[in-house]
N, C-alpha and C positions, 0 to 999 in steps of 0.2 A: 134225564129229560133234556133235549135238544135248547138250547136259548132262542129265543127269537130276538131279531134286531130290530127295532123302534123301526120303521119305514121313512119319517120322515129323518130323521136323526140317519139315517144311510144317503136319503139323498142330500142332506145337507154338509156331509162327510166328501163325499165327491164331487159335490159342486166346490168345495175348499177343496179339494185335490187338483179339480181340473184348473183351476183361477189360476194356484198357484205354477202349476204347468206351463201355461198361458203365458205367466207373468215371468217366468224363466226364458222362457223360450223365448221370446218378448226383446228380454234383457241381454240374451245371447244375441239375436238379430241384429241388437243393438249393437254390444259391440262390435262384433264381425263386420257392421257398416265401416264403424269407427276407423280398424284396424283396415279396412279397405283402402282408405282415404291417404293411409301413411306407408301399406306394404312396398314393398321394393320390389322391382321388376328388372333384368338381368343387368340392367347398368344402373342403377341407384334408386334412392329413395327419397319419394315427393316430386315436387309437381318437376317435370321431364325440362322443362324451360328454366328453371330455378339452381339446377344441379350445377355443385362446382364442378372444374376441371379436373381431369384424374390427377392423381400423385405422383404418375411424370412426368405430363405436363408441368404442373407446380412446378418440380424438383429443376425441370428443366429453365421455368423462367428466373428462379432466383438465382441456378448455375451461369446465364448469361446476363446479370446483371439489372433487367428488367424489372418493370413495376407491374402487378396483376393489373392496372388498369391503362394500359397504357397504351396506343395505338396499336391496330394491327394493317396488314395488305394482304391479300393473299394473290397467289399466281396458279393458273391450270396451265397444265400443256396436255394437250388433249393426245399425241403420240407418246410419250411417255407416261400415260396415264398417273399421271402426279398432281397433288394440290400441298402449294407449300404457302403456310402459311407465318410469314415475315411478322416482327415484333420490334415496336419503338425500344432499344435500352435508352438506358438514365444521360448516355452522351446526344441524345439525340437522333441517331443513324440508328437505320433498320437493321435484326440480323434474322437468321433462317431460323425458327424457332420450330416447327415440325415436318416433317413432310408426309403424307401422306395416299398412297396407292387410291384412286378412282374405283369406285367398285364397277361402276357403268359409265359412258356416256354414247350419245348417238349420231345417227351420222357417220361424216366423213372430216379430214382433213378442210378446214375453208370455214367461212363465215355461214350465219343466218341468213335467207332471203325473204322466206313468207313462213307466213302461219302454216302450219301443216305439215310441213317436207322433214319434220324430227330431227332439226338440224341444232347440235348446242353449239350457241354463238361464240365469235370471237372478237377479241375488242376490252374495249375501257368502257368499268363500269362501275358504278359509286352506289355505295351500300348506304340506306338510312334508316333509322331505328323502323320508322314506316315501311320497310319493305323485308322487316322479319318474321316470319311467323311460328308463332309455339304453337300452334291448335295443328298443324300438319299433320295429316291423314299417312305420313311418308317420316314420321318422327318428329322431327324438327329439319325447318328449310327457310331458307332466306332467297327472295325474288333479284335476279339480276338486274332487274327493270331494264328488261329487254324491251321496245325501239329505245335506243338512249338516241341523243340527239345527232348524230354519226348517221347513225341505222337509219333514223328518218328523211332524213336527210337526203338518203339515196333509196327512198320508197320500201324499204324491208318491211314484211310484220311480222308478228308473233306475240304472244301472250304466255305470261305465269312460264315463263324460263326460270330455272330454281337452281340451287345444290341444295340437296335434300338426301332423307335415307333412305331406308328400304333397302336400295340397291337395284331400283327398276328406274328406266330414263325414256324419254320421249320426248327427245331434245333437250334434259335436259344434263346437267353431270350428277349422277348418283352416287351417293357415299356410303357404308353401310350405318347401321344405329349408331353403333360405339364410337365414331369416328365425327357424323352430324354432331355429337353429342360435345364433344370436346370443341369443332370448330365454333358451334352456335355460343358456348358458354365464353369463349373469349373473345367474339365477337359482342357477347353482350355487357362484355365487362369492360371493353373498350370503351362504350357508349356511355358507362357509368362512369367512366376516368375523363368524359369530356370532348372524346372523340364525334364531330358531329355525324362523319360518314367513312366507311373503309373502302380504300379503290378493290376490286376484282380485274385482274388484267390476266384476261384469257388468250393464249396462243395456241396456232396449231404443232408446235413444238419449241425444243428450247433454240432459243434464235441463235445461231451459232453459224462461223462460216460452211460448217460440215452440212448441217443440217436446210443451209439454206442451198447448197451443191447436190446436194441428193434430190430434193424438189427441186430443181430451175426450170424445169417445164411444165409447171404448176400453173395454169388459168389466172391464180388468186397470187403470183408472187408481186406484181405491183404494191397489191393490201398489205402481203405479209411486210416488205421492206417498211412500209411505214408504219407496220408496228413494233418491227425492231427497233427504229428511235427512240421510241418509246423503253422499251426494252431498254436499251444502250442506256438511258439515261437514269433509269432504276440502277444498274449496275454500273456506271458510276461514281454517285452520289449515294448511297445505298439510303435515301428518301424518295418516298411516292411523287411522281412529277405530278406537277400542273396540268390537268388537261381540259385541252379548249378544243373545239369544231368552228374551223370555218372553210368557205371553199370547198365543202364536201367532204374535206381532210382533217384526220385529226391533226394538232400542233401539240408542244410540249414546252412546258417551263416558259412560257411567252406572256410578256408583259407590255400591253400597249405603248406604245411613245405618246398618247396621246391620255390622260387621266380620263376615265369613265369610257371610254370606247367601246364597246362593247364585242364580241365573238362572236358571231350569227355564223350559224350552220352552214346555210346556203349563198351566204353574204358574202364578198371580197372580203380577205383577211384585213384588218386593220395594219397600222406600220405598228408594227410590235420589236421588238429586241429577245433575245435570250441570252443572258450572264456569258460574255464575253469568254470568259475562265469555262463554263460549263461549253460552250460550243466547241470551244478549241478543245477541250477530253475529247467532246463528241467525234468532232471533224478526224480527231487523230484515230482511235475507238475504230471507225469506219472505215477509216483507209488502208488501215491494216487490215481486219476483217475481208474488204474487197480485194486485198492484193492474195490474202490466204483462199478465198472464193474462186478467183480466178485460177491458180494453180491448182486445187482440188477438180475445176473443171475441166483443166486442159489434161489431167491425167485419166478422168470420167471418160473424156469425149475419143 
């Protein structure tokens, strides 16, 4: 004779089956959230802003004598699709600690003028914790704070000019992830070591007699020479120069004669000095350069 099973005692059975289902499955949701939170994603693990520098990075700042926290500069050259980014060591003086291949940028050769023309700017320009972003839709990217006081100076706009990843640009320089990923981290390690801001000094190429002989009939070679100064003065001192705006023009390593004087963009420059020792490198620097300029031209022309 067949048993029969209680009715209630069945469904009291399954409703304990299904709880405990419930309460599995619950508990699996659970984790899986968990294990969301900490998975890794092709270049590390946790939050994308947080992440150290790879391990050649490392390898590389300890092989040049450098501190993990210790200033950084970086430089673009928009024709040689490069970003290199320069590193305080322990003596003081910058050295070349990566360089790195542009995945994009936009545009042409020359500066920013307006908002809209997709142009990545050129020029000097001063990074502050406030113009880093980790929530980037593009990886991780840091704002150039593009008009700097230069750009306004002679009426440019434009807005949210970045290096960022992805590897898509619209005016601005794009890098790919893996690459954002490393520049952002030792930029933000600098900030932790004390650094209040890192300079960006973007070129339309490497300033060089050669480079400046190939372009001489360039629109923008007035701008460019005066950011070769600039330039020259980074690669003499191998420290980030001083920069100030006035007169429309940028200056460099310039110290008032006057204490509190101030550098106004649009202002007649104050009587300022620059280290006696550094202008004479400069002046020499220069004149060489223009004497090897000129013979690259007269062989061009």
């Amino acid at each position: 004779m067949a048993h029969r099973q209680n009715p209630k005692a069945t469904f009291s059975n399954l409703t304990r089956t299904s709880f405990r289902r419930v309460r599995n499955l619950g508990g699996a949701l659970l984790v899986a959230g968990l294990l969301a939170g900490c998975q890794a994603d092709e270049l590390g693990y946790g939050p994308k802003a947080q992440r150290p520098v790879s391990s050649d990075i490392k390898r590389k700042i300890t092989d040049l004598n450098m501190s993990k926290t210790s200033p950084i500069l970086i430089r673009i050259f928009k024709e040689e699709n490069t970003l290199e980014v320069w590193k305080e060591k322990r003596n003081g003086r910058f050295a070349l600690l990566e360089e790195f291949e542009i995945c994009k940028w936009s545009g042409k050769l020359g500066p920013k003028f307006k908002e809209g023309d997709r142009q990545a700017p050129e020029g000097f320009y001063e990074i502050t914790p406030g113009l880093m972003n980790p929530n980037s839709s593009y990886h991780l990217a840091f704002n150039l704070g593009f008009p700097n006081s230069y750009d306004r100076s002679h009426g440019r706009t434009g807005s949210h000019l970045m290096v960022h990843g992805a590897c898509s640009s619209r005016g601005c320089y794009a890098m790919t992830d893996a690459q954002v990923q490393d520049i952002y981290a030792l930029a933000r390690d600098s900030f932790k070591g004390g650094q209040r801001s890192f300079q960006v000094q973007a070129y339309p190429f490497e300033m060089t007699p050669e480079n400046m002989a190939k372009h001489r009939d360039s629109e923008h070679m007035e701008f460019w020479r005066m950011l070769k100064t600039g330039y020259d003065h980074f690669e003499l001192t191998q420290v980030p120069p001083k920069i100030s705006v006035c007169e429309k023009k940028y200056v460099f390593d310039a110290t008032p004669l006057v204490e509190g004087i101030p550098f106004r963009a649009s202002a007649k420059c104050p009587d300022y000095q620059v280290s006696p020792r550094l202008q004479q490198l400069v002046s020499k620097k220069q004149s060489k350069d223009d004497q090897k300029y000129e013979q690259i031209v007269a062989r061009l022309d």
